[in-house]
C-alpha positions, -999 to 999 in steps of 0.1 A, spaced: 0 0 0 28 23 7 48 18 -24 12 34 -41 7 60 -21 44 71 -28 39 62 -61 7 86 -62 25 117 -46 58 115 -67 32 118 -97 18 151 -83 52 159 -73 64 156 -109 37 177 -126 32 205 -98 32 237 -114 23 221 -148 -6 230 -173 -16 201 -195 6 216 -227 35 216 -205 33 184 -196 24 174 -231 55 184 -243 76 174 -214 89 137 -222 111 133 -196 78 142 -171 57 123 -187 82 88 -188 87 96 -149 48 96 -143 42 65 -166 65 46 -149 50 57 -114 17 45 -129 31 8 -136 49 6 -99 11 18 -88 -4 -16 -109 25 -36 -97 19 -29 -61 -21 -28 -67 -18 -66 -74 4 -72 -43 -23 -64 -18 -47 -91 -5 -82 -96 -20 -90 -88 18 -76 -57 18 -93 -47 -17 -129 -61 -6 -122 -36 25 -120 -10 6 -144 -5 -27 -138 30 -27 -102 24 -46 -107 17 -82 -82 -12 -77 -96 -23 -116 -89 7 -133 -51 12 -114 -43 -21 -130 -63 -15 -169 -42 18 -162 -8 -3 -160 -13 -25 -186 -19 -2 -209 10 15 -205 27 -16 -204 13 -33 -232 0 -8 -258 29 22 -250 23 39 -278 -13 43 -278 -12 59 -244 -34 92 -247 -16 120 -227 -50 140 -222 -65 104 -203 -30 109 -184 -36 144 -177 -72 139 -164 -59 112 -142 -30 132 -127 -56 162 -120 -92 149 -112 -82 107 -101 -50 111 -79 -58 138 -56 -90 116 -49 -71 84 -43 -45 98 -21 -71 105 1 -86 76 3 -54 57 6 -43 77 33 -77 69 51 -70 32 44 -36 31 57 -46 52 89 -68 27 100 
């Protein structure tokens, strides 16, 4: 769980102070947040099925599609889908992470 929330913050970390055409055409940004995205699928299909069943609220499924995509079909990744992610999904899911791991 921690190596996602990490993985979450170093994401918002790496694009603070960015608009979406900045990032756009910043490859070196958007190579460090792809990769932060795979770590986040990697260490989403560590944690127990308990865990996940405790916790609905974290769109386990998508963290992992996410991953894969990247992985799999690299060159089809859509840096606008990437953009709304960074700015609307991961504030969201550091804050319910960081409600999961304080309990």
């Amino acid at each position: 769980m921690l190596d996602l929330y990490h993985a979450l913050n170093k994401i918002l970390a790496f694009t603070q102070n960015m608009d979406k055409q900045k990032f756009i055409d910043d490859e070196k940004t958007q190579s460090s947040v792809l990769y932060q995205i795979v770590i986040m699928g990697k260490a989403v299909n560590r944690l127990s099925e308990q865990f996940k069943n405790q916790h609905p609220q974290i769109p386990f499924n998508e963290i992992r599609g996410m991953r894969n995509r990247i992985v799999h079909e690299y060159k089809e990744v859509d840096c606008d889908i990437v953009w709304q992610a960074i700015k609307k999904d991961i504030p969201a899911l550091i804050n319910f992470i960081s409600s999961a791991i304080a309990h």
